[in-house]
KEKOL-590726 format. One record per residue (C-alpha): residue number from 1; residue in three letters; y, x, z. Coordinates in pm, whole numbers, plus 50000, padded with zeros to 5 digits. Example, Ala and Ser with C-alpha at 12.3 -4.5 7.8 and 13.67 -1.06 7.14 Angstrom:
2
NODE    k    r     yy     xx     zz
NODE    1  ALA  49550  51230  50780
NODE    2  SER  49894  51367  50714
***
This chain:
488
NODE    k    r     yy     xx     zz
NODE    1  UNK  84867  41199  23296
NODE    2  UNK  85003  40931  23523
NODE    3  UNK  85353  41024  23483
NODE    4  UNK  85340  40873  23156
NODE    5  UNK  85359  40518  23318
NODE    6  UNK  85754  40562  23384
NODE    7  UNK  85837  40542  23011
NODE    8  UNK  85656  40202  22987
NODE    9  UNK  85881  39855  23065
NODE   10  UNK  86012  39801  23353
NODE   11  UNK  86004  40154  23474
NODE   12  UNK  86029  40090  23848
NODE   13  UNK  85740  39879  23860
NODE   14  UNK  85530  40111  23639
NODE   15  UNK  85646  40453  23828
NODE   16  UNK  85511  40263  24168
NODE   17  UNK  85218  40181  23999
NODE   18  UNK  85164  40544  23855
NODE   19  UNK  85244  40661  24245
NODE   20  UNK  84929  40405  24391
NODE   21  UNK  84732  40545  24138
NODE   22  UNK  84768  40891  24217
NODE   23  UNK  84660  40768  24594
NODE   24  UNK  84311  40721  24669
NODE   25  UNK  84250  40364  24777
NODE   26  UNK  83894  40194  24723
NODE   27  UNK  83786  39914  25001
NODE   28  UNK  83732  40070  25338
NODE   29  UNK  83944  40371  25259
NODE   30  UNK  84337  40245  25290
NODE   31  UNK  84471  40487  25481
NODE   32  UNK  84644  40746  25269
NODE   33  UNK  84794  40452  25064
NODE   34  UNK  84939  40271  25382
NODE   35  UNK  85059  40577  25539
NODE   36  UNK  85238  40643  25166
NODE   37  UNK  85384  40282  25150
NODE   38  UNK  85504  40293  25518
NODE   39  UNK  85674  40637  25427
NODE   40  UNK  85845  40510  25103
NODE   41  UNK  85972  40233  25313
NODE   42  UNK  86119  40444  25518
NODE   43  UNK  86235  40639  25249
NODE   44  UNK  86423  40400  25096
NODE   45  UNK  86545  40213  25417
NODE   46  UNK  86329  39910  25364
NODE   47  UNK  86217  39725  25680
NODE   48  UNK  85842  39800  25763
NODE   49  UNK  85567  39637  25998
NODE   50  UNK  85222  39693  26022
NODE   51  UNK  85006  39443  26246
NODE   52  UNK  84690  39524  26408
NODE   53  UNK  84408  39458  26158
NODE   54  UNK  84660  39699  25869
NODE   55  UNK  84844  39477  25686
NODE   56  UNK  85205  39567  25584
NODE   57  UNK  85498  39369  25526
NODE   58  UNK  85806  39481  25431
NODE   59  UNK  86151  39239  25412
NODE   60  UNK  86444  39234  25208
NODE   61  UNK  86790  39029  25291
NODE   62  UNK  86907  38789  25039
NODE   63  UNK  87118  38927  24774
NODE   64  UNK  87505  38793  24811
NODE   65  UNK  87532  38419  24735
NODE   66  UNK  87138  38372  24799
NODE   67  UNK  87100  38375  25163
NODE   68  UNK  87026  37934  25172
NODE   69  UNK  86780  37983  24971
NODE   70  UNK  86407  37944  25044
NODE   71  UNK  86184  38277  25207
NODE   72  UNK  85985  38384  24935
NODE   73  UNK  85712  38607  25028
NODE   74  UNK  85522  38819  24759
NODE   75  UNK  85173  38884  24837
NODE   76  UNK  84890  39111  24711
NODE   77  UNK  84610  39377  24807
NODE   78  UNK  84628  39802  24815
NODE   79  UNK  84283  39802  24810
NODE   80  UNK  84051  39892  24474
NODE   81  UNK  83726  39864  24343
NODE   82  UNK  83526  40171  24319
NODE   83  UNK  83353  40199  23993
NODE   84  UNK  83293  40419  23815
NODE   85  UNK  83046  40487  23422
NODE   86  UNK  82730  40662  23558
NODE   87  UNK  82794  40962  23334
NODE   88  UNK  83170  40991  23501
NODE   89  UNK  83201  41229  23811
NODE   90  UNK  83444  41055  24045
NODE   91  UNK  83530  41047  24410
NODE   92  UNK  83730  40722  24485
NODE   93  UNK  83785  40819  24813
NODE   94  UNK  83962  41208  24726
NODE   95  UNK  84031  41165  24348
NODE   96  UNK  84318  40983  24153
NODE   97  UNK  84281  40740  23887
NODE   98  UNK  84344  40901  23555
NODE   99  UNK  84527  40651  23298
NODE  100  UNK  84501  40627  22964
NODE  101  UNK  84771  40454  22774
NODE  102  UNK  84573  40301  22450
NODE  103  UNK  84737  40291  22090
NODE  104  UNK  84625  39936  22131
NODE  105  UNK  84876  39873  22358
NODE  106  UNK  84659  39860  22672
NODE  107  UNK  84609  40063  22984
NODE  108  UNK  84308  40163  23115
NODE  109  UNK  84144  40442  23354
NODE  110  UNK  83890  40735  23260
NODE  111  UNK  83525  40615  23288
NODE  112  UNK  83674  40441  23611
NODE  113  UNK  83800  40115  23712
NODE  114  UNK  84179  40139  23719
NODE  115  UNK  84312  39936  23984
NODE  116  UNK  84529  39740  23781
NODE  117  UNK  84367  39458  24043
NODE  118  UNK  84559  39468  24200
NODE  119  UNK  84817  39775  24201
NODE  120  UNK  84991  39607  23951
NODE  121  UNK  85085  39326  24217
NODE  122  UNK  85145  39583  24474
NODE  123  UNK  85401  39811  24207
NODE  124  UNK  85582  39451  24147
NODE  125  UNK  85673  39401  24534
NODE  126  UNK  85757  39739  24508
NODE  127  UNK  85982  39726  24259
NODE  128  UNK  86150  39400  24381
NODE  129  UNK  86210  39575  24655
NODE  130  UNK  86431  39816  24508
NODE  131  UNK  86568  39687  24256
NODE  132  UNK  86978  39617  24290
NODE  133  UNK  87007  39433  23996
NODE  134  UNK  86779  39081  24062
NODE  135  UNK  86903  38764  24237
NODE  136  UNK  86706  38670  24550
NODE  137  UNK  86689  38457  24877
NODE  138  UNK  86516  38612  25158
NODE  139  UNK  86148  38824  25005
NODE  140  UNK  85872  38955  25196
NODE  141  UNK  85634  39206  25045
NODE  142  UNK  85291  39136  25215
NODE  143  UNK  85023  39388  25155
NODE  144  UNK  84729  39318  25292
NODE  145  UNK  84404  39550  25294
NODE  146  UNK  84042  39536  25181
NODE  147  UNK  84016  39220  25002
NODE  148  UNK  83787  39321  24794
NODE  149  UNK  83495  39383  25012
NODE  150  UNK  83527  39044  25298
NODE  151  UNK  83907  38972  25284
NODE  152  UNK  83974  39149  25598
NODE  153  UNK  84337  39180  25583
NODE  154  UNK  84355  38801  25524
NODE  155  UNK  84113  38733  25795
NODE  156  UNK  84293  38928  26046
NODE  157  UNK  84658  38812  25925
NODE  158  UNK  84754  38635  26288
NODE  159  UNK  85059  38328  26311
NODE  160  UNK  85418  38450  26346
NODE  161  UNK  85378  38807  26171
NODE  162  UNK  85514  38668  25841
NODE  163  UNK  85848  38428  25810
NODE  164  UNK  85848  38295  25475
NODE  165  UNK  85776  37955  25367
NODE  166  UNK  85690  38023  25006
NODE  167  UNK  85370  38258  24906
NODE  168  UNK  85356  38370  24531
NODE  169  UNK  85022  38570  24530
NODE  170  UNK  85047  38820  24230
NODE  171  UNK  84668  38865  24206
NODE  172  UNK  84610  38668  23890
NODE  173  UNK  84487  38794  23565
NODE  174  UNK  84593  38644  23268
NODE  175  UNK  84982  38611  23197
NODE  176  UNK  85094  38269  23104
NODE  177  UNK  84852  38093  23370
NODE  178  UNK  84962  37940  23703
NODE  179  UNK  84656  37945  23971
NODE  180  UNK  84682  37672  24235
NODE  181  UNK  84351  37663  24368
NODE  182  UNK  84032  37906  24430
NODE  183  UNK  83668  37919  24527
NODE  184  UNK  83550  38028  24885
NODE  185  UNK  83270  38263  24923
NODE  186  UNK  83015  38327  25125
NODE  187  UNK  82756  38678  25151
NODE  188  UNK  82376  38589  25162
NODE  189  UNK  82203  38937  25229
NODE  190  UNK  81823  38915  25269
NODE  191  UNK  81644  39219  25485
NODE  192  UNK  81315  39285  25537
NODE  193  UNK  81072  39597  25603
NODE  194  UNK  80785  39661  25422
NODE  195  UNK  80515  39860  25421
NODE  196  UNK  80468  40274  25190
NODE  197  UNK  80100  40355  25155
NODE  198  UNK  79975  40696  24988
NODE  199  UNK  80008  40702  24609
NODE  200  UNK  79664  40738  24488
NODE  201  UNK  79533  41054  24272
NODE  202  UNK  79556  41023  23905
NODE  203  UNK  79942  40889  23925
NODE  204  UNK  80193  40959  23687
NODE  205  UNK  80562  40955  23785
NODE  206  UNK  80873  40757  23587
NODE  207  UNK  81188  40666  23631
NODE  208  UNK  81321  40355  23464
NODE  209  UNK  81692  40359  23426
NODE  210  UNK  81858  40042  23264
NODE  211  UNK  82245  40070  23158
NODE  212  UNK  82495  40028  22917
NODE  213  UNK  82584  39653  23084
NODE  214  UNK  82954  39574  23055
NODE  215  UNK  82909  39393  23479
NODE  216  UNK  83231  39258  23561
NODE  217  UNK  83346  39053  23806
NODE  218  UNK  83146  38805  23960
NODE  219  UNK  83376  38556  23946
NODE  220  UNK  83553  38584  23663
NODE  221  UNK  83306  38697  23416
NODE  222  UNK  82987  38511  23553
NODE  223  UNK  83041  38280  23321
NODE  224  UNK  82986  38519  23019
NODE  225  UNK  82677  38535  22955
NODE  226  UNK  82610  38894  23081
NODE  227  UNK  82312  39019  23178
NODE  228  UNK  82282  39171  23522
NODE  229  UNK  82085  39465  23588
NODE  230  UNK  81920  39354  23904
NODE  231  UNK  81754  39055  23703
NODE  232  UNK  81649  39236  23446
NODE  233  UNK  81465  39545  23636
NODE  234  UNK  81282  39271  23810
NODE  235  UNK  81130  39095  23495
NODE  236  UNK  81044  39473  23355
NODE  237  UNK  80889  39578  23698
NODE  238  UNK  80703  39219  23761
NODE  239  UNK  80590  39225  23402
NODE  240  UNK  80466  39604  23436
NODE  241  UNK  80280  39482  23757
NODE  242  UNK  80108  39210  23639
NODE  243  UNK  80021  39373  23307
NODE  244  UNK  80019  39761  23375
NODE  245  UNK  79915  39812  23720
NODE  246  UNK  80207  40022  23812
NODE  247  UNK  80332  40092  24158
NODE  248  UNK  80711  40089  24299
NODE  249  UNK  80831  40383  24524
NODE  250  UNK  81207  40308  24534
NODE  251  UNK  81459  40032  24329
NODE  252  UNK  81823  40116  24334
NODE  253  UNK  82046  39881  24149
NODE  254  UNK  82414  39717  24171
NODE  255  UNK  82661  39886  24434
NODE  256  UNK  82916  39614  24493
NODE  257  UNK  82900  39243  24613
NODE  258  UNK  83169  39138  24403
NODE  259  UNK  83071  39292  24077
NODE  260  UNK  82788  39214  23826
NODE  261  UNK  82511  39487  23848
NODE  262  UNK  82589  39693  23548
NODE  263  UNK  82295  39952  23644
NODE  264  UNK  81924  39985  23810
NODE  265  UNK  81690  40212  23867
NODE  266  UNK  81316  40212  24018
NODE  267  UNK  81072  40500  24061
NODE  268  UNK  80740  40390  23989
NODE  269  UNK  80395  40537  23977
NODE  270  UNK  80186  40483  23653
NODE  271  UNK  79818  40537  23627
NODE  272  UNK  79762  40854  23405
NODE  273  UNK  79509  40711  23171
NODE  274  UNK  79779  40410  23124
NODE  275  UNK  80069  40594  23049
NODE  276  UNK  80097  40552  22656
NODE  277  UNK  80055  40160  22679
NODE  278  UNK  80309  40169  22925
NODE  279  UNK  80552  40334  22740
NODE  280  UNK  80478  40104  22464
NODE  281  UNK  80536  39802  22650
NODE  282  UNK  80893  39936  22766
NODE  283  UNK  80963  40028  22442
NODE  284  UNK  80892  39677  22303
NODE  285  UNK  81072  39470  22613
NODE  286  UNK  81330  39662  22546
NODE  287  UNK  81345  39536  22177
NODE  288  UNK  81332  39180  22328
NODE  289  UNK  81584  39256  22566
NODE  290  UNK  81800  39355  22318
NODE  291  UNK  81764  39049  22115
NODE  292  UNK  81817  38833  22412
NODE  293  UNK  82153  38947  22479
NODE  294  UNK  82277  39086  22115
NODE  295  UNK  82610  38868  22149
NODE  296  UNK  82676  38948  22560
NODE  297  UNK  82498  39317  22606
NODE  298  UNK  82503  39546  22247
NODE  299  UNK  82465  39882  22428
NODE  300  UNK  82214  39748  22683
NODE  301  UNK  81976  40083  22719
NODE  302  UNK  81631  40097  22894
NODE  303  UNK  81534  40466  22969
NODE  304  UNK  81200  40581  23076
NODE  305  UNK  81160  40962  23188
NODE  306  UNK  80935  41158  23359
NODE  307  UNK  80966  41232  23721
NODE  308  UNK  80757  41425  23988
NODE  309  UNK  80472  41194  24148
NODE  310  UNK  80593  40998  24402
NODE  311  UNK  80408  41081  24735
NODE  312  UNK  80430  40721  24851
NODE  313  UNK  80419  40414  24709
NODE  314  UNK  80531  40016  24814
NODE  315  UNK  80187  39866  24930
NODE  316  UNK  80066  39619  24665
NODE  317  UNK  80076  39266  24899
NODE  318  UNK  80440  39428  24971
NODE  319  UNK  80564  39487  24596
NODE  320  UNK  80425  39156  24457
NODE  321  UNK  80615  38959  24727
NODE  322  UNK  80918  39100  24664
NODE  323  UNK  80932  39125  24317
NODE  324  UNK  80875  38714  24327
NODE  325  UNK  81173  38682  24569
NODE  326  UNK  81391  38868  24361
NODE  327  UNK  81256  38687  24020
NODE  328  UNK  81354  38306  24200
NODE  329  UNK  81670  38442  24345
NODE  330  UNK  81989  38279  24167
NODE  331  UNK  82215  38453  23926
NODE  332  UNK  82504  38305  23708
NODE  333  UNK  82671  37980  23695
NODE  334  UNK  82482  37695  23875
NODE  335  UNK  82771  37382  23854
NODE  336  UNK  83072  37360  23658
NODE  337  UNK  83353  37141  23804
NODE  338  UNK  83397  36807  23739
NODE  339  UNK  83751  36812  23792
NODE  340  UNK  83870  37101  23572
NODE  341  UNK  83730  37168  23208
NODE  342  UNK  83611  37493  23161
NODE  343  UNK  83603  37604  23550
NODE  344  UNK  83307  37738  23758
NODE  345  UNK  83275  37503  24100
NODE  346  UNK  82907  37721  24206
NODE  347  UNK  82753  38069  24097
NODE  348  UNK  82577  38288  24265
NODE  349  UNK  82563  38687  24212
NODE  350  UNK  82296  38893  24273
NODE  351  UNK  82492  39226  24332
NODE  352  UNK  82266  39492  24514
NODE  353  UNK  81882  39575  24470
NODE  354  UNK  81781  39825  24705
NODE  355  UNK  81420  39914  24822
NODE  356  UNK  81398  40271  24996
NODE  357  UNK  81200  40378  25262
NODE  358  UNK  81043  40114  25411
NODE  359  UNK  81371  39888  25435
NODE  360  UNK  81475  39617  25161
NODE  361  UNK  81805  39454  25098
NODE  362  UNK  81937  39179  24839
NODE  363  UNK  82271  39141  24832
NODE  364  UNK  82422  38836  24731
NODE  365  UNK  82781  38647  24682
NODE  366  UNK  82772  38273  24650
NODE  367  UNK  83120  38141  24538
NODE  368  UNK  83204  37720  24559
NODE  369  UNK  83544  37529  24509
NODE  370  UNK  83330  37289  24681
NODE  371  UNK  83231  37423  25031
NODE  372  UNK  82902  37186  25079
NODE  373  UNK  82775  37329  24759
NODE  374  UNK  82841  37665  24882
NODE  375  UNK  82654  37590  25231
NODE  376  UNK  82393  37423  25013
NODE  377  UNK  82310  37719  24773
NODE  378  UNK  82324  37962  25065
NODE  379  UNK  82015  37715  25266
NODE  380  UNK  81843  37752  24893
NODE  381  UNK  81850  38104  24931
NODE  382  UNK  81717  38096  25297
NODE  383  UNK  81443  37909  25207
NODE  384  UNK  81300  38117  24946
NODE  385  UNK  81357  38439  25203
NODE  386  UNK  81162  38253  25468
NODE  387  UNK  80913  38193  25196
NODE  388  UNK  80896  38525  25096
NODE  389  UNK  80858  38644  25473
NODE  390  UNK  81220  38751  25509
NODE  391  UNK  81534  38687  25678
NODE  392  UNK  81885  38556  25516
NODE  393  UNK  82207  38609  25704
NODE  394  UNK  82477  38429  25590
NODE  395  UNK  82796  38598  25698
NODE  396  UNK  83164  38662  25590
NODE  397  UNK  83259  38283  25436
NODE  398  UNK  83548  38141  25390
NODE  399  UNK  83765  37905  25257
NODE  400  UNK  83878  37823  24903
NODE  401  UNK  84189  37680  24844
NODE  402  UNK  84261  37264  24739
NODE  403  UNK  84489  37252  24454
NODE  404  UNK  84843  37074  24534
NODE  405  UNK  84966  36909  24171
NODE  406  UNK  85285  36792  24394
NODE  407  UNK  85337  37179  24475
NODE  408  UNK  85746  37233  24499
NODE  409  UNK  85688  37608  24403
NODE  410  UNK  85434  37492  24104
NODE  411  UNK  85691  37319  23967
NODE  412  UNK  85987  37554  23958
NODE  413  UNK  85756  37807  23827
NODE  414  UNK  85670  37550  23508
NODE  415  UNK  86020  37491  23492
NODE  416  UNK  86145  37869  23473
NODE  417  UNK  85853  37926  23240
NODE  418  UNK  85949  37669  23003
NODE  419  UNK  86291  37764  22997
NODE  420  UNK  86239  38188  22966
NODE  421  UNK  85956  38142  22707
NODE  422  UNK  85965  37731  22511
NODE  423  UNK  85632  37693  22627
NODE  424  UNK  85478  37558  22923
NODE  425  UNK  85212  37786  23107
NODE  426  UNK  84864  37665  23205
NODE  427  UNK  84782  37542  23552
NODE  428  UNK  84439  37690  23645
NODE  429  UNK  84193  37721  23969
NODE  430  UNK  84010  38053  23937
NODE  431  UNK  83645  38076  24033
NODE  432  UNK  83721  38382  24275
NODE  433  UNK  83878  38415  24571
NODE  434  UNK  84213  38447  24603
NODE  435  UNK  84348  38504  24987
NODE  436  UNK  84549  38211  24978
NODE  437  UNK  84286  37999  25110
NODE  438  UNK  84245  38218  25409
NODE  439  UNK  84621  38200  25444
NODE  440  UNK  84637  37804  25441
NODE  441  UNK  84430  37860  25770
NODE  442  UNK  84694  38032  25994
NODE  443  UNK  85006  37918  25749
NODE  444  UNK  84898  37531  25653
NODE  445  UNK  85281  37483  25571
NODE  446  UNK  85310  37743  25283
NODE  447  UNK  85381  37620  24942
NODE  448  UNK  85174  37843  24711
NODE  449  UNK  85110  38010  24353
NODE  450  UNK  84913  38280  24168
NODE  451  UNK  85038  38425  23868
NODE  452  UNK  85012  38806  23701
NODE  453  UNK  84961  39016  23403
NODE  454  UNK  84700  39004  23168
NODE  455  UNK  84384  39254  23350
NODE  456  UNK  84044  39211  23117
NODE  457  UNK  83702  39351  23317
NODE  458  UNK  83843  39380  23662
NODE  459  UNK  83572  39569  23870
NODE  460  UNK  83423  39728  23594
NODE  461  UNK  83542  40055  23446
NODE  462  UNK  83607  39858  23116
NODE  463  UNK  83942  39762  23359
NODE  464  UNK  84262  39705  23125
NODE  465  UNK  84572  39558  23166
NODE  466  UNK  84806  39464  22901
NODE  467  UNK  85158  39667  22913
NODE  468  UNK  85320  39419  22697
NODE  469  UNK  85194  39149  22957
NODE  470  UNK  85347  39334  23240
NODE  471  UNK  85709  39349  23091
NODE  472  UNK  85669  38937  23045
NODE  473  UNK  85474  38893  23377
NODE  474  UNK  85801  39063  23539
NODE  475  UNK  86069  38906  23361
NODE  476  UNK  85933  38624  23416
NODE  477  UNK  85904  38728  23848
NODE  478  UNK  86263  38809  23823
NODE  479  UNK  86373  38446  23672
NODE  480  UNK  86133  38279  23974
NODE  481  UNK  86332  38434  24225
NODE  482  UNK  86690  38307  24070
NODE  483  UNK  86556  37991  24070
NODE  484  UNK  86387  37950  24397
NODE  485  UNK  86503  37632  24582
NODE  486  UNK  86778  37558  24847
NODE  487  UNK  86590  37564  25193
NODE  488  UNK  86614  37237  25319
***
């Protein structure tokens, strides 16, 4: 199915793409991809170095008349993330993505995410790489791994392994945009144990399953609107509680940090003689679920089936605590930027719900363009753990990255735009985080950008990129790299 890709514009770029996607690759699981890339580098005689945390680079000389000009290096991620439609059976870590080119003009994966996020980058340093026909100064292909899941690569990327001077991240998402700036991040994960008691006699058991979210990515789309499934299994479960008397044995929901909870679960003890007024009342908060997000969520489902008795149960001082924690707990947007109309500055996500077996977790990635906001949401958060009678660790941060107007690079780019296409792209911050603020750390002297194809729903399996985006995202890649400046 893949090998269709080659017939799409430009062929070398979609053929490398086509050959990541056959390649498993989700976060935490690089290693077939960087053992193929350092063996197609070697392949086709292109200089190759890995450094110690895994990141590749690979260089190219200038092409004949270029060599004064500036060291461009190209930069994006091999790793993926790993989602998949609950009804699609899918190993990330053994089984290839499946593409499906759309009469719509779009490609996307089957009942996966595709990993157009960002193999599409990758394929373009690829094909730059091979391609004898392009005008260049010095490039250097940087791949670095597991972004997705705490930047690693980034983190680990040490001084002196790269040479360049100029870093054009291809990690963007919407064709036509320049990125200049990003949100840092930070992980707020609160633990705790609680105590199971026996499930008392009379007890009927249910599982309530709600899906049919669209997620998304918790930067990009938190501004949306959408609902997230971790919020919305607590209101049903809190509601049932106080109303119902039901008891929790297990909640499951949300499976990435970075991605809006699309699904949750919870098993759940009802008493017998309450079971038709329960049913009713899911029934009907469904209805007003429904209504509450018509516009955001139209195939939001709530499912309620039968399920053996659960032998244990959360104890009832336990369940009512936490369910209070997880009601206060921030989701969404909390500050839009003063600086830049129609940008995020704070959110926070509530990614992962999980209560099994005596141990609880709560997930959480707090994003800020503004790093004291970020350090203030994340003390919020503490405070309503310690209130609660649980711990908050605040771990993996780091930095986002100040916009430069006065950017050298940022202005060739606007130039070259304006003269390939008559119209002048936007210049944008994203509210995600880009590895260019890590990068600033060990390489303050790089001039940066972020620019790429078009990619709607990134972490979601609604993943799509536009083809017709791609050809323009390229041509326009190849007309950079005439035009980048005379190193001074």
């Amino acid at each position: 199915m893949n090998n269709e890709l080659k017939n799409l514009y430009p062929s070398a770029l979609w053929e490398s793409f086509a050959s990541i996607c056959n390649i498993p690759h989700p976060s935490k699981h690089e290693e077939q991809i960087l053992t193929f890339l350092k063996n197609w580098a070697k392949e086709n005689q292109i200089e190759c170095e890995q450094d110690e945390t895994g990141n590749l680079i690979m260089r190219k000389p200038a092409t004949s008349g270029m060599e004064n000009r500036t060291p461009v290096i190209l930069q994006g991620h091999v790793d993926m993330v790993p989602q998949a439609n609950s009804n699609k059976k899918h190993d990330f870590v053994t089984d290839p993505i499946q593409t499906i080119i759309g009469p719509d003009g779009w490609l996307r994966a089957d009942g996966t995410t595709l990993g157009a996020d960002n193999g599409i980058g990758c394929a373009a340093g690829m094909a730059l790489l091979l391609a004898n026909n392009v005008e260049h100064g010095p490039i250097e292909v940087l791949l670095t791994m597991d972004e997705e899941t705490g930047m690693t690569g980034a983190f680990g990327l040490k001084k002196g392994f790269v040479k360049g001077d100029i870093l054009i991240n291809l990690d963007s998402e919407t064709e036509g945009e320049m990125y200049v700036g990003c949100a840092g991040g930070l992980d707020a994960n609160i633990e705790d144990d609680y105590t199971l008691e026996p499930t008392q006699e009379g007890m009927v058991g249910y599982r309530v399953f709600i899906s049919g979210l669209k997620g998304g990515h918790s930067g990009m789309d938190i501004n949306l609107g959408r609902a997230n499934a971790n919020k919305l299994i607590t209101r049903l479960l809190q509601k049932s509680i106080a109303g119902y008397g039901i008891r929790i044995c297990s909640i499951h929901g949300g499976s990435l940090r970075n991605a809006i909870a699309r699904e949750a679960e919870a098993i759940i003890a009802v008493n017998g003689t309450d079971t038709a007024l329960f049913e009713d009342m899911v029934k009907n908060f469904t209805d007003v679920l429904k209504k509450e997000f018509h516009a955001t969520e139209p195939d939001l489902r709530i499912e309620l089936t039968s399920v053996p008795t659960p032998a244990q149960v959360v104890a009832k001082c336990c369940d009512e605590r936490i369910l209070h924690m997880a009601f206060i707990l921030p989701h969404g947007v909390l500050r839009m930027s003063d600086n830049m109309k129609n940008l995020v500055e704070t959110s926070n996500n509530f990614a992962i719900f999980k209560m099994e077996n005596g141990k609880l977790l709560m997930a959480n990635l707090i994003r800020s363009s503004v790093d004291s906001a970020k350090e203030a949401v994340g003390e919020k958060m503490k405070s309503i753990a310690e209130l609660a009678g649980a711990k908050l660790s605040l771990t993996g941060g780091y930095p986002g990255w100040k916009p430069n107007m006065q950017s050298p690079i940022l202005k060739t780019a606007m130039k070259t735009y304006m003269e390939k296409y008559g119209v002048e792209p936007k210049i944008m911050a994203i509210h995600a985080g880009l590895e260019c603020g890590l990068f600033g750390v060990n390489y303050p002297h790089w001039d940066m950008i972020s620019f790429g194809p078009t990619i709607l729903n990134p972490h979601s399996p609604d993943e799509r990129v536009n083809i017709e985006s791609v050809g323009k995202f390229w041509d326009f890649l190849v007309a950079l790299m005439k035009n980048i400046p005379v190193k001074e």
